[in-house]
Residue frames as qw, qx, qy, qz and C-alpha x, y, z in Angstrom:
[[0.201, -0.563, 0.045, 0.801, -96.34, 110.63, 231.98],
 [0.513, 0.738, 0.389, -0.204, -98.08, 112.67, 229.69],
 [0.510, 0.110, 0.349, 0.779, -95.49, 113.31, 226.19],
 [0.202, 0.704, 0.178, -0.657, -96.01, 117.15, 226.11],
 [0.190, 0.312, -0.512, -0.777, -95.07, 117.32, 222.02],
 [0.100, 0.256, 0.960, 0.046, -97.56, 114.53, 221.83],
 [0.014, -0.757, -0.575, 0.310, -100.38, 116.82, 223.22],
 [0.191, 0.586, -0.153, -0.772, -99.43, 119.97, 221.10],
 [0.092, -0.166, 0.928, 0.322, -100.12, 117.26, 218.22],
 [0.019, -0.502, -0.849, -0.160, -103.20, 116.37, 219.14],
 [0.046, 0.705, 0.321, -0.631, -103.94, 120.26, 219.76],
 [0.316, 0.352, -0.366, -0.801, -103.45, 121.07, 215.88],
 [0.015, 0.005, -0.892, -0.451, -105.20, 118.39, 215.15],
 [0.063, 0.698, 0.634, -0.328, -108.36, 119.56, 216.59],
 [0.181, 0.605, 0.276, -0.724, -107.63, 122.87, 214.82],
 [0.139, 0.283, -0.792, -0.522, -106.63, 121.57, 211.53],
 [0.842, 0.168, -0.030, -0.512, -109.63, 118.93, 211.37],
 [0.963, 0.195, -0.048, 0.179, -106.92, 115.99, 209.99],
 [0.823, -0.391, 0.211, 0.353, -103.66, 114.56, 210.54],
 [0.514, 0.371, 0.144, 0.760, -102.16, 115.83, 207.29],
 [0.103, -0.948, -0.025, -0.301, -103.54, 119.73, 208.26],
 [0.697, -0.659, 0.188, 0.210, -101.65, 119.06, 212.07],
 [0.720, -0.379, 0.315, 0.489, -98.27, 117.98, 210.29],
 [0.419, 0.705, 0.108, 0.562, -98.42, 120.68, 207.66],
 [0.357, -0.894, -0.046, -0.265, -98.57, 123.01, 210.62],
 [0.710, -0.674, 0.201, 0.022, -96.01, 121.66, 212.70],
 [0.344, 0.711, -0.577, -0.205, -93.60, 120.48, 209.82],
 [0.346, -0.361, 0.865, -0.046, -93.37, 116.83, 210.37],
 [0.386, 0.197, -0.628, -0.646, -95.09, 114.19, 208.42],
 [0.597, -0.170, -0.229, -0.750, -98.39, 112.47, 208.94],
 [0.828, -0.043, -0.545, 0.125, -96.79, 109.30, 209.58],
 [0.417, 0.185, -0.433, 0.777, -95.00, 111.13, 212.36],
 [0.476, -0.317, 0.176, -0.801, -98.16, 113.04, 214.09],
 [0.886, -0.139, -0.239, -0.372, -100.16, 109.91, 214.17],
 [0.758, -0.164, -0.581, 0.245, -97.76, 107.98, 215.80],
 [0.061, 0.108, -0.472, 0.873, -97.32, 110.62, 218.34],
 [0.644, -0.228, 0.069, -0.727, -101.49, 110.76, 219.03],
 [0.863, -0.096, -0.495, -0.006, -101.28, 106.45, 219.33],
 [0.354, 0.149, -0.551, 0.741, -98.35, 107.14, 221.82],
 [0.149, -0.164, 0.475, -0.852, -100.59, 109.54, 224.10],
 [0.763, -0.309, -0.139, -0.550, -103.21, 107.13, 223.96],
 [0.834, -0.206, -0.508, -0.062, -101.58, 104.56, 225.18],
 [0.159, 0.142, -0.569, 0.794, -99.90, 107.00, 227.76],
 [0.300, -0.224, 0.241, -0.895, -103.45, 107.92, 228.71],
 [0.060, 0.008, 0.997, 0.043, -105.31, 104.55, 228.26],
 [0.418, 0.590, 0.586, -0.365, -108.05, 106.22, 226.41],
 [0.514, 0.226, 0.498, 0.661, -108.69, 107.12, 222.74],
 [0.097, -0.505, -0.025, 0.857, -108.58, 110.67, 221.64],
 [0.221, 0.436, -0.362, -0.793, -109.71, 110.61, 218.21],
 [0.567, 0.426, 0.688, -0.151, -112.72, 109.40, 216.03],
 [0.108, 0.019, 0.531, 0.840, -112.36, 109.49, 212.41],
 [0.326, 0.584, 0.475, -0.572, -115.29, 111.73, 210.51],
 [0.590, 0.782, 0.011, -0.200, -115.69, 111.12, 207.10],
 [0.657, 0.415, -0.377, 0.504, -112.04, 112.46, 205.99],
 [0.192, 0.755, -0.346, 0.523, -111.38, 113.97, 208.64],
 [0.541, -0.209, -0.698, 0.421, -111.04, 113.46, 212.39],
 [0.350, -0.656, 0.159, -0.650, -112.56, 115.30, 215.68],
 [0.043, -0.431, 0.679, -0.593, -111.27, 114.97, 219.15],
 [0.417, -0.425, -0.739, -0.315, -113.29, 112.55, 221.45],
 [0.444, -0.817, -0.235, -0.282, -114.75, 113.60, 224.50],
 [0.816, -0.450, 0.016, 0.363, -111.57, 112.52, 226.25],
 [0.520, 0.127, 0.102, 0.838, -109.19, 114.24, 223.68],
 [0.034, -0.775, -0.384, -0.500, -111.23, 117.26, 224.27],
 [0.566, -0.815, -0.128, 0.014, -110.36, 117.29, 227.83],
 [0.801, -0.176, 0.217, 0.530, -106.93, 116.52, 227.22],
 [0.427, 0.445, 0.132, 0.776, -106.57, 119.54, 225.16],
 [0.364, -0.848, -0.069, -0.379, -108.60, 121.96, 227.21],
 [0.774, -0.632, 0.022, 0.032, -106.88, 120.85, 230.32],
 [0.844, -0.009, 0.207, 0.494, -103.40, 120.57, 228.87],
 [0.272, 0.797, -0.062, 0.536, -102.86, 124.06, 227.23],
 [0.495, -0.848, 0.169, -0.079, -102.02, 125.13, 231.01],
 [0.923, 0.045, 0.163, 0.345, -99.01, 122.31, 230.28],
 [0.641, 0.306, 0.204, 0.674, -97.37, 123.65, 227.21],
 [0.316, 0.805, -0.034, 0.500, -97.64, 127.03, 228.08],
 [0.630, -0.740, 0.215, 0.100, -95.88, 126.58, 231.67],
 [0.833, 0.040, 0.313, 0.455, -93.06, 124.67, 229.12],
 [0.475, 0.633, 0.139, 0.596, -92.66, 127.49, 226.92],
 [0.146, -0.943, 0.172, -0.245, -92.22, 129.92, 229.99],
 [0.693, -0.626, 0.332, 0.131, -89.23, 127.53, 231.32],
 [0.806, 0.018, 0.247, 0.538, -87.88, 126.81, 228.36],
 [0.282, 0.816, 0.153, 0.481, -87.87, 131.15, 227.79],
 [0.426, -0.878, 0.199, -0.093, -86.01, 131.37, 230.88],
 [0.765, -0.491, 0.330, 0.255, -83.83, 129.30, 230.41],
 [0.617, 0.566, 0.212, 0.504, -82.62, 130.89, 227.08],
 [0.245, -0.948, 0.110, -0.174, -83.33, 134.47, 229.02],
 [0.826, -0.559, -0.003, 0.070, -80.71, 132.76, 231.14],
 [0.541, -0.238, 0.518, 0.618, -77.56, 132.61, 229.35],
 [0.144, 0.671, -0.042, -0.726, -78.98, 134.92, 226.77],
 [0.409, -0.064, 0.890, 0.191, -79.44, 132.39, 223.56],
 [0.659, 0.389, 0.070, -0.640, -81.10, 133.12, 220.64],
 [0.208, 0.362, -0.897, -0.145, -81.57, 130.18, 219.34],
 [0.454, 0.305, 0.712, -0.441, -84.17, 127.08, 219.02],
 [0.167, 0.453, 0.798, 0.362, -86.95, 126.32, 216.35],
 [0.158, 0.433, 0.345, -0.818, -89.20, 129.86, 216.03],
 [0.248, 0.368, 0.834, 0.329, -92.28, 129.75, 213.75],
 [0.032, -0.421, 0.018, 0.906, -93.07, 132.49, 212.16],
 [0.373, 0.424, 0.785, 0.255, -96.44, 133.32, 210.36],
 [0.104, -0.363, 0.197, 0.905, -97.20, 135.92, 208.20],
 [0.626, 0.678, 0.339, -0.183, -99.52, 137.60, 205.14],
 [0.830, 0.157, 0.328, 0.424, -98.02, 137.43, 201.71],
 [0.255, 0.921, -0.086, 0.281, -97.17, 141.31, 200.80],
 [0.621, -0.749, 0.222, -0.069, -95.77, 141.06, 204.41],
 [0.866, -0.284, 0.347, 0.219, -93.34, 138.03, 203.48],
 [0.581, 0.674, 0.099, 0.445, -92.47, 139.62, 200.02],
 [0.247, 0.843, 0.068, 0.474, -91.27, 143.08, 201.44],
 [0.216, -0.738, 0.440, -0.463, -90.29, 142.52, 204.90],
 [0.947, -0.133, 0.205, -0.207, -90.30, 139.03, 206.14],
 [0.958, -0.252, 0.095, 0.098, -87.83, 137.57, 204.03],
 [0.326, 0.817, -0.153, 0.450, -85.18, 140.06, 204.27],
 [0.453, -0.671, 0.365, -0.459, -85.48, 140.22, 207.79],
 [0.924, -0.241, 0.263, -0.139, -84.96, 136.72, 208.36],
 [0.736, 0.470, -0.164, 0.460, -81.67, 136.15, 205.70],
 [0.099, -0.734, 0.466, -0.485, -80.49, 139.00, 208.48],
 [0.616, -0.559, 0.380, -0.403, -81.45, 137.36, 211.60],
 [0.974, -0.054, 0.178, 0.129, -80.18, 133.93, 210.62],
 [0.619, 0.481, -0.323, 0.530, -76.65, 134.89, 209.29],
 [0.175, -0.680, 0.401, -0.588, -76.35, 137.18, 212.72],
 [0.461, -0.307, 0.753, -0.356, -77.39, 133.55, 214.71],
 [0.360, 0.212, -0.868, -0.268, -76.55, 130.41, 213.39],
 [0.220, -0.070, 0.760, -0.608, -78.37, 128.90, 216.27],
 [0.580, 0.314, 0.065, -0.749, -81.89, 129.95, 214.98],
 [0.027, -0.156, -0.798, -0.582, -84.08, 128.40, 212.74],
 [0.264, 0.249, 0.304, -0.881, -86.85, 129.47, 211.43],
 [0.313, 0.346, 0.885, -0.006, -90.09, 128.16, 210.00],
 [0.208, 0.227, 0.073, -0.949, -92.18, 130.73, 207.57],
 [0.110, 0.430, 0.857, 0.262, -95.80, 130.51, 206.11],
 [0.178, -0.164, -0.059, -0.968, -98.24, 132.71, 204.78],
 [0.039, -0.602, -0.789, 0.120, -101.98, 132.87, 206.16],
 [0.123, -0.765, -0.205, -0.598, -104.82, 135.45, 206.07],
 [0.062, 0.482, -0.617, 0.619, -104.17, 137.80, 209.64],
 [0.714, -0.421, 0.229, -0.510, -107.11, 136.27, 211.37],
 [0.965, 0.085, -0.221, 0.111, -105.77, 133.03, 210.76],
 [0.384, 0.554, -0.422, 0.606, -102.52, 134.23, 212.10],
 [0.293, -0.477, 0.378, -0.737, -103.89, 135.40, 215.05],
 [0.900, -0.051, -0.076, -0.427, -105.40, 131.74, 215.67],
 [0.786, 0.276, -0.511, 0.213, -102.15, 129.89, 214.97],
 [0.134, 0.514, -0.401, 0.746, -100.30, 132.22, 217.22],
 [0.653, -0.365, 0.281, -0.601, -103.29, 131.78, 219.92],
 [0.941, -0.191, 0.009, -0.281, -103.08, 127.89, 219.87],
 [0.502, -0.634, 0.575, 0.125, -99.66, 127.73, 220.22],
 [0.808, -0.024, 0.499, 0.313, -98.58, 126.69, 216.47],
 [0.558, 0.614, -0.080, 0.552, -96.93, 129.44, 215.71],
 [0.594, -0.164, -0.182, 0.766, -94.46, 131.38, 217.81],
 [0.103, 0.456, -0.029, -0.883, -94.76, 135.01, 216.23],
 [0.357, 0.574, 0.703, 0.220, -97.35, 136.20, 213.97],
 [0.110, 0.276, -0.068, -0.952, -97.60, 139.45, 211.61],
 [0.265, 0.567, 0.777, -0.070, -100.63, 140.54, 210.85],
 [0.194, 0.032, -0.060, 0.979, -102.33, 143.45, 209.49],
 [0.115, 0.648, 0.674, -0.336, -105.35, 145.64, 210.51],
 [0.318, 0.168, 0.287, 0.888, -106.83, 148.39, 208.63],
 [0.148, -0.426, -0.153, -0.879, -107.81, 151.72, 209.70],
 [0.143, -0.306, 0.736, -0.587, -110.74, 150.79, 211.91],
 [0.879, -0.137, -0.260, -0.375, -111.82, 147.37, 211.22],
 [0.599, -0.597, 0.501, -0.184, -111.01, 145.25, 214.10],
 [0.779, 0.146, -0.599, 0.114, -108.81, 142.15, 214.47],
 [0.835, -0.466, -0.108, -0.272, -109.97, 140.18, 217.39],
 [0.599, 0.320, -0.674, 0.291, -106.71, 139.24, 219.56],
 [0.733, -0.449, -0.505, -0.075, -106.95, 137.24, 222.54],
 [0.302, -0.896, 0.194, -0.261, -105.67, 138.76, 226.07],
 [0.883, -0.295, 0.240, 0.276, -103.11, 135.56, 226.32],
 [0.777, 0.411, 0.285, 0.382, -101.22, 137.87, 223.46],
 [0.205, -0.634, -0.150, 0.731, -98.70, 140.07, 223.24],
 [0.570, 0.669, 0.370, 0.301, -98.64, 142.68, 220.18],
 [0.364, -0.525, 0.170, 0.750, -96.10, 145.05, 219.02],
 [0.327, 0.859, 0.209, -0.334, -96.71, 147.81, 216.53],
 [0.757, -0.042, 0.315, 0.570, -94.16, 147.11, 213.52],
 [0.089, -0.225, 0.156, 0.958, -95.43, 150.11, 211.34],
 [0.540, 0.612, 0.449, -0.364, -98.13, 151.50, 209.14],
 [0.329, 0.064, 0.655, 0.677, -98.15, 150.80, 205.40],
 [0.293, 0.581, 0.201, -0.732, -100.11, 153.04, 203.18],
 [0.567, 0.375, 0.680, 0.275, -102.22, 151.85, 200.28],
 [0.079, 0.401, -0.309, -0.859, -102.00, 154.18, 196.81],
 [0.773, 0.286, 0.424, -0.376, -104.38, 153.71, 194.13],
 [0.290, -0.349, 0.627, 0.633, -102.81, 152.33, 191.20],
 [0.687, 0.672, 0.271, -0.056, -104.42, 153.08, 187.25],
 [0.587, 0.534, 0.275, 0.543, -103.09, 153.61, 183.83],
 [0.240, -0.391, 0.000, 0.888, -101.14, 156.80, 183.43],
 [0.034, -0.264, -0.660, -0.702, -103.58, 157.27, 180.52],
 [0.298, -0.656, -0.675, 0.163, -106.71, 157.14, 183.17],
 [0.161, 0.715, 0.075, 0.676, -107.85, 160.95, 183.31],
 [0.522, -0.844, -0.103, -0.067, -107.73, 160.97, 187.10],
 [0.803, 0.116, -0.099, 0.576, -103.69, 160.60, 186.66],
 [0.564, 0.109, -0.227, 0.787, -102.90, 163.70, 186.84],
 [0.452, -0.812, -0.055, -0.364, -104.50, 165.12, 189.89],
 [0.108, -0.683, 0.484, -0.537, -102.57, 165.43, 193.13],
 [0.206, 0.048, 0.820, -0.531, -104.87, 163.25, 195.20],
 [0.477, -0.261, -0.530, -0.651, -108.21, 161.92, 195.24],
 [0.365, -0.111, 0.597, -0.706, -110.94, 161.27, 197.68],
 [0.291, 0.285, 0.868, 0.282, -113.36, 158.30, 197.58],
 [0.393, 0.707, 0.370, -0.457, -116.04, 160.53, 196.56],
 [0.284, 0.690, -0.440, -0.500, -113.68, 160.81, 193.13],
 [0.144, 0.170, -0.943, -0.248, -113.19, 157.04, 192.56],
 [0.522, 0.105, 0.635, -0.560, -117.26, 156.28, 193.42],
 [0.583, 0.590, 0.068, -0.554, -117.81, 155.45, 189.63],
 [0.158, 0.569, -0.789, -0.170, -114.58, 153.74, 189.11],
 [0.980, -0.166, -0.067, -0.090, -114.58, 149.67, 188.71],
 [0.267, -0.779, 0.560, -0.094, -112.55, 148.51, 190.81],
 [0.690, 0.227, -0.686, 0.035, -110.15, 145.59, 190.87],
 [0.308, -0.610, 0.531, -0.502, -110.08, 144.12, 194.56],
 [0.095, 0.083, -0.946, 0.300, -109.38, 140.94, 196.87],
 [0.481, -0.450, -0.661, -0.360, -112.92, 138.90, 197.45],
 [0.518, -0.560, -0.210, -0.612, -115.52, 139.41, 199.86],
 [0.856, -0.500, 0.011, 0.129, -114.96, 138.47, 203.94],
 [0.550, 0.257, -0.237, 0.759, -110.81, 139.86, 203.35],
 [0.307, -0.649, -0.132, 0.683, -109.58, 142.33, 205.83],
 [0.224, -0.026, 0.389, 0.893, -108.49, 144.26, 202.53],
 [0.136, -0.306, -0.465, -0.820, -111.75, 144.69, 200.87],
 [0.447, -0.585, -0.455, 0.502, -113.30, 145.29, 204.13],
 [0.130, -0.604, -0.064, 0.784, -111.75, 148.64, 204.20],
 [0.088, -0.181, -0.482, -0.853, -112.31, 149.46, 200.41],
 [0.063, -0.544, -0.689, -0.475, -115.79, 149.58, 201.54],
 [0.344, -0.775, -0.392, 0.357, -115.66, 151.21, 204.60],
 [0.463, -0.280, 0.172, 0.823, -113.73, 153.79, 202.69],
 [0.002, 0.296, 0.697, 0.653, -116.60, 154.17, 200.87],
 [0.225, -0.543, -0.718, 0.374, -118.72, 155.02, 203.54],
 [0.009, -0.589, -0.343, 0.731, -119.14, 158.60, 203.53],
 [0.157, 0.136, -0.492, -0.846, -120.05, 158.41, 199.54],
 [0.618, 0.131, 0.390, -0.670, -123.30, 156.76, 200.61],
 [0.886, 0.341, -0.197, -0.245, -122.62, 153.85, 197.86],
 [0.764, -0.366, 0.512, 0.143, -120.48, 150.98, 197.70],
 [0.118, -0.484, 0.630, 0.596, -117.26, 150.51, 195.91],
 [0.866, 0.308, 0.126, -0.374, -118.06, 148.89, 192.19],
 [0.373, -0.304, 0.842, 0.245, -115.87, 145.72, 191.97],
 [0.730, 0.457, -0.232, -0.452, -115.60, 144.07, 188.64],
 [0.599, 0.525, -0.599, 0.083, -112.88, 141.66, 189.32],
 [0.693, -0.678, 0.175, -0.170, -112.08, 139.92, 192.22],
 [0.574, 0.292, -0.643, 0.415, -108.10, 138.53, 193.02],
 [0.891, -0.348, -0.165, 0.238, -106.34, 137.24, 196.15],
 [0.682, -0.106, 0.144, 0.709, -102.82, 138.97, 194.83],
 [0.022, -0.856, -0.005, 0.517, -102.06, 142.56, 194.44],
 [0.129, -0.356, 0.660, 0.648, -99.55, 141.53, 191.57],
 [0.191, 0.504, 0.799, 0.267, -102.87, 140.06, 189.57],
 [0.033, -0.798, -0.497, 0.338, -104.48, 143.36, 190.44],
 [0.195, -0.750, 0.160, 0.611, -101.85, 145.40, 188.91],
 [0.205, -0.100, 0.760, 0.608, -101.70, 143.38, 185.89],
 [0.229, 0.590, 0.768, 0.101, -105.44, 143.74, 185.61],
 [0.103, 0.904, 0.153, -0.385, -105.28, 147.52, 185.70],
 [0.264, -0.353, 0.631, 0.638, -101.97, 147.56, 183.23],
 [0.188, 0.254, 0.901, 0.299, -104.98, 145.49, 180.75],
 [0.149, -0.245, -0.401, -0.870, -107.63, 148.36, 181.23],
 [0.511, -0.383, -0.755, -0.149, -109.96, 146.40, 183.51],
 [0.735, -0.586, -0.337, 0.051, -110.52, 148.10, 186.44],
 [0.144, -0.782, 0.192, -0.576, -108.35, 150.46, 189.33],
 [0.813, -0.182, -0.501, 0.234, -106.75, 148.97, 192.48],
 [0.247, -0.848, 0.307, -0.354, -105.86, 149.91, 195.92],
 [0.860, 0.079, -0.366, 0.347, -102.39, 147.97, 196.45],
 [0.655, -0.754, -0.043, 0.024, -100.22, 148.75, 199.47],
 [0.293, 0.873, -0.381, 0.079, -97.02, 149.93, 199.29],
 [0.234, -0.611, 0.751, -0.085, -95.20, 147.03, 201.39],
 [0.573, 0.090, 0.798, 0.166, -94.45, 144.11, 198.93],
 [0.560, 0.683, 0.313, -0.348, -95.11, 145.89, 196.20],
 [0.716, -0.052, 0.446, 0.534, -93.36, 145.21, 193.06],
 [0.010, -0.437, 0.116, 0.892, -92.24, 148.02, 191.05],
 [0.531, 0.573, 0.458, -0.424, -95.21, 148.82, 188.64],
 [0.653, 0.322, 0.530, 0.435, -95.35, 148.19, 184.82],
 [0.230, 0.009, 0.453, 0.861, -94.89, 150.66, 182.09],
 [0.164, -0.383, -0.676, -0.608, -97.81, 152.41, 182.05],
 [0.507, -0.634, -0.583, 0.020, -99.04, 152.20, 185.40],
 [0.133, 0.409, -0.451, 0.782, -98.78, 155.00, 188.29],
 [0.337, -0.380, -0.728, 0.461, -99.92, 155.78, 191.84],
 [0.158, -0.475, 0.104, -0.859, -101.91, 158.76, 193.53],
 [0.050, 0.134, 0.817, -0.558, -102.80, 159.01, 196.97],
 [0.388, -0.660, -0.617, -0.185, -106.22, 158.97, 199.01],
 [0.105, 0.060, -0.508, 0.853, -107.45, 160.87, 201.37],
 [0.469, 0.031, 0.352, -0.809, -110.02, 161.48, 204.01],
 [0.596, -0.680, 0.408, 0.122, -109.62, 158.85, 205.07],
 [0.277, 0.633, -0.714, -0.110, -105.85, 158.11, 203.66],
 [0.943, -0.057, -0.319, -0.074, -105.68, 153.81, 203.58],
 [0.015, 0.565, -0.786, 0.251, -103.41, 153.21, 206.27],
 [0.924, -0.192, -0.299, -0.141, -103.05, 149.59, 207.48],
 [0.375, -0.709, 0.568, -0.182, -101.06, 148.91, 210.96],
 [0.638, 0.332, -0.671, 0.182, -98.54, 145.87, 210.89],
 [0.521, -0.578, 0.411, -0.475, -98.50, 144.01, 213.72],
 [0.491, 0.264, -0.830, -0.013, -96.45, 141.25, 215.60],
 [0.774, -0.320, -0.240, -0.490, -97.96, 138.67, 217.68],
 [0.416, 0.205, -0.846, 0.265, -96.22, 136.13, 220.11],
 [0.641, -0.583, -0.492, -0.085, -98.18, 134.37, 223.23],
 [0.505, -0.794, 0.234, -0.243, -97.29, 136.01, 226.98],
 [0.873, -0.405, 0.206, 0.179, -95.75, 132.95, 228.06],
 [0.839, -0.031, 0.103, 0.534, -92.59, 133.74, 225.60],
 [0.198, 0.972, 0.042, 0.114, -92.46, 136.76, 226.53],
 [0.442, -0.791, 0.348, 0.240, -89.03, 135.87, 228.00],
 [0.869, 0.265, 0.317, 0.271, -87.58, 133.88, 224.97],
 [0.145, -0.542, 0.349, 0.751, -84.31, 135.90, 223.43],
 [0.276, 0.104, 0.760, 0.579, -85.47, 133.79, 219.92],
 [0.047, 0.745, 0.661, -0.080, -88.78, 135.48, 220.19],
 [0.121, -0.831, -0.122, 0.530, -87.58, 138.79, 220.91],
 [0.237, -0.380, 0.610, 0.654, -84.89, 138.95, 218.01],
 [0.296, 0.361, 0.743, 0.480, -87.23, 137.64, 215.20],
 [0.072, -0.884, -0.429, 0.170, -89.64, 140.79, 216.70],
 [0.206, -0.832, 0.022, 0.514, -86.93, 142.90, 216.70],
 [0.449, -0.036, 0.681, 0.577, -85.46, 141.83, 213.59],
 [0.102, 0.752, 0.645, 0.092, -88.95, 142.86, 211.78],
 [0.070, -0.958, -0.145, 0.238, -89.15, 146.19, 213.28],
 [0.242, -0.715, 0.226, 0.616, -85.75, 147.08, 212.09],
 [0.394, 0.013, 0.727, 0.562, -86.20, 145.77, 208.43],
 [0.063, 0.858, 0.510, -0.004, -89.88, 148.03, 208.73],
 [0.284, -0.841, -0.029, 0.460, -87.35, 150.68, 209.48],
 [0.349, -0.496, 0.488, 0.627, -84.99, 150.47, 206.57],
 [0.452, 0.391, 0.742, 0.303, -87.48, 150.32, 203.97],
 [0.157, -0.158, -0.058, 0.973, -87.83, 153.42, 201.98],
 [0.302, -0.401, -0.550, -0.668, -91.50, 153.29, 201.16],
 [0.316, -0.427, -0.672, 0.515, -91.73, 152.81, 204.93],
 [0.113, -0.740, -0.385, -0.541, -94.57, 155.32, 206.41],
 [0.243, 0.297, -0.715, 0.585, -94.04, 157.26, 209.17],
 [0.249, -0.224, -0.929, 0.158, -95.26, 156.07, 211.92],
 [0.283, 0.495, 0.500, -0.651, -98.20, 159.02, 212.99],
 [0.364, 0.078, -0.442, -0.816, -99.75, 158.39, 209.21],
 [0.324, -0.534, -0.781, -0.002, -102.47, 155.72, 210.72],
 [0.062, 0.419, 0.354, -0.834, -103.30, 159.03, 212.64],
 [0.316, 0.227, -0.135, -0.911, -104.88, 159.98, 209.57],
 [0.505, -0.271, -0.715, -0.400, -107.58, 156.98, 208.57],
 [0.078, -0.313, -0.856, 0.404, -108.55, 157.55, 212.06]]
């Protein structure tokens, strides 16, 4: 008999590359994966895994075994989501993956709620970029995923997902209150084409849209700086260096010195979105951590409403 937690094991370890990746993912320790992949070889009496270098890659046999097995763990996760459904239980292990403004501003609020309201719960958080999210979520090692898209650059999600609209967050630019565009109303990109910007590196979802936002000025944005963090970004404009388009959920309140003005045409809207696989769609622990989200999107007061992604369309 095939050990199903075995085989979700050796499924992050194909996507992870190595045993330590797999049991970061999964929360257990290395010494603990690996003896779960020995176990399902010697349940299957064949060997799954060929070391490469550092790392490891499936052999021809663990390949099948994973391909052929997803059909497994996601028949498990619809019986064990009935049988919560059943007697109405939230409650269980629910991994929960996220991007880092996200986990600042709404994430772990929402979750200090949803675990004092059911002791039952636990919950598991980490931050990834959203495609990565959307990946974890698709191979079944995470549970729920927020993500976020912006305006209208795609993020690729597979038809075995569901997705629920948490909200749209609108990005302001932030400069120096000293900066002579301060004290206009608004601005369009066709006013910040000249500006150096501060922004998140090349191949982000974020700086993506700073260029497509640029589009109808027939040039591309001029970055001088490049961060990961919005809070580096703000300290870099506080320093003189450089302009920033930071998002309003997870933002920390802004130094002396520093203000906002909006965009338009198109206004930066980015949609929030939660992820969880079909098969749990019946899970109560699933549903609550979803609903839990949406109502902590609701009680925020920087919260946008919800037909302002109408306008970056």
């Amino acid at each position: 008999m095939i050990d199903l937690a075995a085989l979700a094991a050796l499924r992050a370890v194909d996507h992870r590359g190595s045993v330590v990746g797999a049991a970061d993912v999964l929360g257990y320790t290395p010494s603990a994966v690996s003896q779960q992949i020995k176990r399902l070889e010697r349940q299957s009496g064949v060997p799954l895994l060929e070391r490469v270098g550092r790392g490891v890659l499936l052999t021809a046999a663990g390949r099948q075994l994973v391909d052929d097995g997803g059909s497994l763990l996601e028949e498990m996760e619809r019986i064990e989501a009935a049988l919560h459904a059943g007697v109405a239980t939230v409650a269980g292990h629910v991994r929960l993956t996220t991007f880092s403004t996200a986990m600042r501003g709404l994430v772990a609020p929402a979750a200090s709620a949803l675990l004092a309201q059911h002791p039952g719960l636990r919950l598991t958080l980490a931050e990834e970029e959203p495609w990565d999210t959307v990946d974890l979520v698709a191979r079944g090692q995470a549970d729920v995923g927020l993500a976020h898209a912006w305006g209208d650059v795609p993020l690729a999600v597979p038809d075995h997902l569901a997705e629920t609209v948490v909200g749209h967050d609108v990005a302001e630019v932030v400069l120096r209150e000293d900066h002579p565009l301060a004290r206009r109303d608004g601005v369009t990109p066709h006013d910040l084409a000249d500006e150096p910007w501060v922004a998140t590196p090349p191949g982000t979802i974020c700086r993506e849209w700073l260029d497509r936002m640029h589009d109808g000025t027939g040039r591309r944005p001029r970055v001088v700086h490049q961060s990961r963090e919005f809070a580096s970004h703000t300290a870099m404009v506080a320093a003189g260096l450089g302009i920033a388009l930071v998002p309003r959920l997870g933002r920390a309140p802004l130094e002396p010195g520093l203000t906002t003005i909006e965009v338009t045409d198109p206004v930066p809207t980015r949609t929030v979105l939660a992820f969880h696989r079909r098969s749990q769609a019946g899970s109560p622990a699933v549903a609550a951590v979803v609903a839990a989200l949406a109502r902590a999107w609701d009680g925020r007061p920087d919260a946008a409403p919800q037909n302002s992604a109408d306008a970056s369309s």
